[in-house]
C-alpha angles and dihedrals in degrees: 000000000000138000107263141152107278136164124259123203116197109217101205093053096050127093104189089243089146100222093128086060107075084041094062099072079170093069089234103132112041117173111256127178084355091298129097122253143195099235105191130356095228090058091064117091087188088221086116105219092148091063094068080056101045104094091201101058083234095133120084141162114238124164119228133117131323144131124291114276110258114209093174090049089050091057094052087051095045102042094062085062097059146240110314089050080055096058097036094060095039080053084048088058105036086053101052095050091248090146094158091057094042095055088046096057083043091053086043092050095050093044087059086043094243125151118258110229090204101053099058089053098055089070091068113076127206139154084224109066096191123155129232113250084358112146105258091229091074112021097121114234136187116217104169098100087062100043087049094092123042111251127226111248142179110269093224080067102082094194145021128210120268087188098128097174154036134262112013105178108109102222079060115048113105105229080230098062111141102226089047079085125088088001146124114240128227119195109184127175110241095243087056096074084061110038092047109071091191097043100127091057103039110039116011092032101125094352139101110256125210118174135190148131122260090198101053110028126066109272094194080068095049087051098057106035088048089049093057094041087056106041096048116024119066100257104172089197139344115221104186106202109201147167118254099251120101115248093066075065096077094069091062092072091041092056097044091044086054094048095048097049093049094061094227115124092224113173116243133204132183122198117185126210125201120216083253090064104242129130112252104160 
């Protein structure tokens, strides 16, 4: 066994309310004695997506021992339970850029002759890549073509949204998301939207918002997932809008590190925001 990224579940915080089940499409968490647990370590991809949908905050990554993620395993395990599980976890990996693990459950699927989900839906275009009985939180949607020329509005409404794509939160947004590309990126702490009145004209007007909380969230995950986002999508420059405390600080050094180690010469901008909700930087 090897050290790798794998879920925690703190017994004492869950309640067995079973909302992390139908968000493992791997199998790995199944409810025992009314309490989640983490079945089998090959089952856990480690990318987290149960812990937004667990209520009591009793899911967590850590990174210890465990046995080597299986995705052939995985499969064995996914295609006795249909279909729609099928597609779910092929739409997991696909999201969360794991393209080697994706292309080993397709090749698993059409070895067992069994029909790829994804594949029959590629050859439906849309501007809109929203996903059937998807939750709506997290369907990804590109709204640029329809930002691209001004709208006509009451004059009673003062301002007009400069939002251009779905999701934002950065925990959610799949590194293959189409409108990451040929972009310019806004980072904003979560607190900025609503300190800064003026937040939509200044700073996301024309640009690609993520948004997240360097406090709160796991930072080992930003790191990652902004790593890949800038190493391998086309981001023309990053601007990371944050409050003045600091602990909105840490993610500077994050962003910077990512860029450097990507080799791109990406411009970067700060801008700082006070509780009172002024511009100092």
């Amino acid at each position: 066994m090897a050290k790798r990224k794998i879920i925690k579940i703190d017994e004492e915080l869950c309640n067995g309310c079973r909302l992390c089940i139908p968000n493992c499409p791997e199998g790995a968490i199944q409810i025992i004695d009314d309490k989640a647990r983490l079945i089998s370590d090959l089952f856990c991809d480690g990318l987290g997506v149960c812990i937004g949908h667990c209520p009591q905050g009793a899911i967590t990554i850590e990174e210890w021992e465990a046995e080597e993620y299986d995705e052939r395993k995985v499969m064995e395990n996914i295609v006795k339970q249909g279909r729609n599980v099928i597609k779910a976890h092929l739409e997991h990996l696909k999201d969360h850029g794991q393209d080697e693990y994706l292309a080993q459950a397709i090749d698993f699927l059409k070895s067992k002759n069994i029909e790829v989900p994804l594949e029959e839906e590629k050859k439906q275009k849309t501007h809109r890549h929203v996903r059937p009985n998807a939750c709506p939180g997290s369907s990804v949607m590109d709204f640029r073509e329809e930002t691209a020329s001004p709208k006509k509005r009451p004059a009673a409404m003062r301002a007009e949204s400069e939002l251009r794509q779905w999701p934002v939160q950065i925990m959610l947004v799949p590194t293959i998301a189409p409108y990451l590309d040929n972009g310019d990126l806004l980072i904003a702490a979560d607190c900025v939207p609503f300190a800064y009145a003026n937040f939509h004209e200044d700073f996301l007007k024309g640009k690609t918002l993520l948004v997240g909380c360097p406090k709160l969230d796991d930072i080992e995950i930003y790191q990652e997932k902004l790593s890949q986002i800038i190493k391998n999508r086309n981001i023309k420059s990053i601007a990371y809008a944050h409050m003045e405390v600091p602990c909105c600080f840490g993610l500077v050094g994050l962003i910077k590190s990512a860029i450097a180690e990507s080799g791109k010469n990406i411009p970067f901008h700060q801008a700082v925001i006070n509780i009172k909700g002024e511009r100092i930087k």
